[in-house]
N, C-alpha and C positions, 0 to 999 in steps of 0.2 A: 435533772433536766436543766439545761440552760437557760439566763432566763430571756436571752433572744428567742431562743427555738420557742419558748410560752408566747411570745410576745407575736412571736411571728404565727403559731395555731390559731391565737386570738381574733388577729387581726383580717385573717381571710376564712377563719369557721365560717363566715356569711356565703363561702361559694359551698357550703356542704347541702345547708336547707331553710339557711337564712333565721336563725333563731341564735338562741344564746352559746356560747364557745363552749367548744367540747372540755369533754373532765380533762384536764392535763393529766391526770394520774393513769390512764387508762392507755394516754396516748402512744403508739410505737410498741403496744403489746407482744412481748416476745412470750415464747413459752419455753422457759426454762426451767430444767430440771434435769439430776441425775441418770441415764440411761434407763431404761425400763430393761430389765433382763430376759428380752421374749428368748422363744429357741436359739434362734439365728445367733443371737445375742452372745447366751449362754453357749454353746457350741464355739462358736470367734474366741470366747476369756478363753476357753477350757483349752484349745489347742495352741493358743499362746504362753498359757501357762507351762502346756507341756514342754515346749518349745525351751524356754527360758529353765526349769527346771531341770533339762536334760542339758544346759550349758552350766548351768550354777554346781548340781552334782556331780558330772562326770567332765567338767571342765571340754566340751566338745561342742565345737558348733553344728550347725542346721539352717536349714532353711523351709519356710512355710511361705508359700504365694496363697492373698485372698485376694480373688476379683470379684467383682460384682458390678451392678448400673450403676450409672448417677440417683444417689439418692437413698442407695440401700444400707446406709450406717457404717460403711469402713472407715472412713475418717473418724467416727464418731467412736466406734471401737477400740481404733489403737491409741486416740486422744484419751480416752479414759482408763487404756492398759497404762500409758506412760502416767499419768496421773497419780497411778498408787503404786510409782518406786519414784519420788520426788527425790531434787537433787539435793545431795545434803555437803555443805560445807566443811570440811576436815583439815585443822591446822592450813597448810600452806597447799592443799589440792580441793577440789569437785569430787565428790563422786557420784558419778550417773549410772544408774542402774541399766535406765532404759534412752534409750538416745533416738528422736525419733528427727529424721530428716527429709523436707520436700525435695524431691527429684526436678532439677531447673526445668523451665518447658523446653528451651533449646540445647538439651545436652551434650557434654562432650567429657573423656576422664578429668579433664581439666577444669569446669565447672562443675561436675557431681562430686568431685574432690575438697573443692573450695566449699560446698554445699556443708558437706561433712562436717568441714573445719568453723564452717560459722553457727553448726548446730551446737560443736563443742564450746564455745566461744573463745578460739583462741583469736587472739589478739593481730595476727600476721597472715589472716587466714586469705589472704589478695594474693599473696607475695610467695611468687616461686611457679615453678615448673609441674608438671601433672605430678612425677616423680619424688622432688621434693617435697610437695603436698602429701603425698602417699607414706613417705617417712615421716611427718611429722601426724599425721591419723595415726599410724602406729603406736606410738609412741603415747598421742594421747589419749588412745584406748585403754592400752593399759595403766597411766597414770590414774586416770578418773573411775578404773574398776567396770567398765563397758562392760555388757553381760548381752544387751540386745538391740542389736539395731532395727528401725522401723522405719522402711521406707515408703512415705506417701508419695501420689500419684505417679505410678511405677511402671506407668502405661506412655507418658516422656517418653523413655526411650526410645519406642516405636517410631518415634518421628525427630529422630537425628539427620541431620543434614544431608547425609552422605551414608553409602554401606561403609566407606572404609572407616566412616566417626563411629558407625554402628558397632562395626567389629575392634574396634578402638577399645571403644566404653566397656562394652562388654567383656571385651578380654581383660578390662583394669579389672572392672566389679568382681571377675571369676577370681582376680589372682588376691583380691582385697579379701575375701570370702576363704580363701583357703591361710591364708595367712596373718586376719585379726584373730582366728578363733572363736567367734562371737556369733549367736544365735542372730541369723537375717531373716527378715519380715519383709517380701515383698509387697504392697498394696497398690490396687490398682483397677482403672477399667477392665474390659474383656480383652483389650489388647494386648496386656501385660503377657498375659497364657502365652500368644506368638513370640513375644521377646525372648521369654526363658525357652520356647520349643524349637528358638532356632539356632540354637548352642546347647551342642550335648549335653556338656560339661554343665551347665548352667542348669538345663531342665531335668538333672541328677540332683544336683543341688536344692532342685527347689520341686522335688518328687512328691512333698508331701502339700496338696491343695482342699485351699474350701473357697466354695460359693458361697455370696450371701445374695440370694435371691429376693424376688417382691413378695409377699405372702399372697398366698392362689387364693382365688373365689374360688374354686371349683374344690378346692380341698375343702372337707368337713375342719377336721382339727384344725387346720391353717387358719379358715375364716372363725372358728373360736377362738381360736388367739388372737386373732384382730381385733376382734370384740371386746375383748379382754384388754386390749391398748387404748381401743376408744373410752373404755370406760376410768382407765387412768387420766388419758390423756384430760375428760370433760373433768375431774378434780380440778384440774391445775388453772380451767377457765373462769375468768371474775365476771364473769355474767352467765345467768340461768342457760337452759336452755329448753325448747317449750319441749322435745322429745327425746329423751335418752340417747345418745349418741351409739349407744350399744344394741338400739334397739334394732334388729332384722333387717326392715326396708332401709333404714336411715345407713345402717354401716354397710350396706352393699351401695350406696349410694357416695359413703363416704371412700370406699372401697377404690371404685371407679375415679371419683376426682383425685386422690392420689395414685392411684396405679397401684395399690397394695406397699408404697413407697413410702417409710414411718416421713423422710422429709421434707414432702407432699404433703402429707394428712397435716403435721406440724404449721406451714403454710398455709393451706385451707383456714383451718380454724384461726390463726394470725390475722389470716383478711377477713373471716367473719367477723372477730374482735371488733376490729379496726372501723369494718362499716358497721355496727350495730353502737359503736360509742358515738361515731360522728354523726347518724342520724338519730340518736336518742332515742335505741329501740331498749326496752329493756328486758328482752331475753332474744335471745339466738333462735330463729326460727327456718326453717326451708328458702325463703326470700331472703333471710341476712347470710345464709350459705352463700345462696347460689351468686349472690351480689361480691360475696370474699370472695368465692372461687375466679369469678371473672376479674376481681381488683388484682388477686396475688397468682393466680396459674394462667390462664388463657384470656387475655383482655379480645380477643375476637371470638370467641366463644359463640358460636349458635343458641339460638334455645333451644334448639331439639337436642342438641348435645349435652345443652348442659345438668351435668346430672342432679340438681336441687331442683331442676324445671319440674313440675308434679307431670307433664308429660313427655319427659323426655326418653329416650329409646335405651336409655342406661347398656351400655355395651364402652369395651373397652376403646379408652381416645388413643389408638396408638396407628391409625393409620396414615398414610402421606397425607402431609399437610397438619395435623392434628396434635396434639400439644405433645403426647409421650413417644413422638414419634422418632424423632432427635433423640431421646433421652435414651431409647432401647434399641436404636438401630445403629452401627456401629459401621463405618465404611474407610474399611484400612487403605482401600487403591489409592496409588498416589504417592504415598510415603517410598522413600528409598528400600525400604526394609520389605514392604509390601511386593517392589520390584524385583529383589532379589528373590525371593519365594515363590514369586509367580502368582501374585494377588492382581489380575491384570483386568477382572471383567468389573465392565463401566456399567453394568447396571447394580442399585441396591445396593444393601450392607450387608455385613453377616451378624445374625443374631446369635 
């Protein structure tokens, strides 16, 4: 920690509750830690694996599209498949096993090209035409040994300027895809699905799909696995807490303030932290919940809504107006791509 940013806790701890300055050690509590391996999890490595293994052994590429919500651990999956094939330095080359690249938010062949080349790190990766960029991807695919490309947020495309940048892009990616040879990872929102369903060629390519969904309440074994999260999760926290995290009421509690969403749950408890160090509580109880959940998820939060209220109506926050409501509701009208398909009704999203 820096020691302005101590300097600067110190100095305004007095608007917290007016006593002595919080632990700096506690302050900015993140919860870090390697992946839990719930289903979802495990299912995501396993079919990457495969993926990558059917490019490694029979030298043939593929393609696998995972969508899911904001906050269902894609990012967090393909960050930790790229993770265990590190790049490793050989005489006068890279080689990258796994090559994982963010899709620009305004895309065109000519920027996801460029994208390519800066994941590579080449050096020129500005400079040139969509074309020449596409030659020199080539080239650096197989220099560095490419085996699997991973593309994060893969749902971009959807919202390309124009149909004729959409059919642009698209038709680069298809001819990139038949022509590096290399296992493709699309990832992405729910919209990613339309991208690749509206190019044959494309949703051939990318025939084989997984969801990573919220973990249901309503499922038995689903909500035992939750349980089962909470109860890793409350390890990794440096303060008590007065009731088990795993316990029944508590985790359908905990259930609801994240929407069954592991990076929701993660955020709760962050703001629990956070309010139970600055007010000098010393264990995590129902009050220092429902106080995180409002600092770190819904700052206008009801108390009937909020689900740590001991009376609150505990039902899912996901309708207009309401915190998960944006997060699950998905509304493509609008978009060029949307027009061309005939996504034209003005009410709602599609879930």
């Amino acid at each position: 920690m820096s020691t302005l940013a101590l300097e600067l806790m110190e100095k305004y701890s007095d608007l917290q509750d007016g006593t002595a300055p919080v632990d700096p050690g506690l302050c900015g509590f993140r919860l870090k830690a390697p992946p839990i391996a719930h289903r979802r999890f495990r299912e995501g490595m396993f079919r990457l694996a495969e993926l990558h293994h059917a490019r490694q052994a029979y030298e043939m590429g593929g393609g696998l599209l995972i969508t899911g919500h904001s906050g269902a651990g894609k990012s967090t999956l393909i960050e930790h498949y790229e993770l265990l094939y590190p790049r490793v330095h050989v005489q006068q080359a890279t080689r990258i096993p796994v090559l994982r690249v963010s899709v620009p938010s305004s895309p065109s062949a000519k920027s996801l090209a460029e994208a390519i080349l800066v994941a590579l790190k080449d050096p020129k990766a500005h400079r040139g035409t969509a074309s020449e960029k596409t030659e020199r991807i080539l080239v650096w695919l197989e220099r560095c040994g490419v085996e699997l490309i991973l593309f994060d947020e893969f749902q971009h495309l959807f919202y390309t300027s124009s149909v004729i940048v959409f059919r642009d892009v698209t038709d680069w990616l298809k001819r990139l895809i038949s022509n590096a040879n290399v296992g493709i990872v699309a990832c992405g929102l729910p919209e990613a699905v339309l991208v690749v369903d509206s190019n044959e060629q494309l949703a051939r390519r990318f025939s084989a799909r997984i969801q990573l969904t919220p973990f249901a309440f309503d499922d038995d074994e689903d909500f035992l696995e939750f349980r089962g999260l909470l109860r890793s999760f409350q390890k990794l926290l440096p303060i008590p807490v007065e009731t088990e995290l795993y316990e029944a009421n508590l985790a359908r509690r905990m259930y609801i303030a994240s929407y069954g969403l592991l990076d929701y749950l993660g955020k709760v408890l962050e703001g629990a932290v956070s309010v139970a160090v600055a007010a000098r509580q010393p264990q995590i109880d129902l009050a220092v919940l429902a106080a995180g959940f409002r600092n770190r998820i819904w700052s206008a939060v009801p108390d009937r809504l909020n689900p740590f209220y001991p009376e609150s109506i505990l039902r899912p926050l996901d309708r207009v107006g309401e915190v998960f409501y944006l997060h699950t509701q998905h509304n493509p009208v609008g978009s060029p791509l949307a027009r061309r398909i005939g996504l034209q009704s003005a009410k709602g999203g599609t879930r």
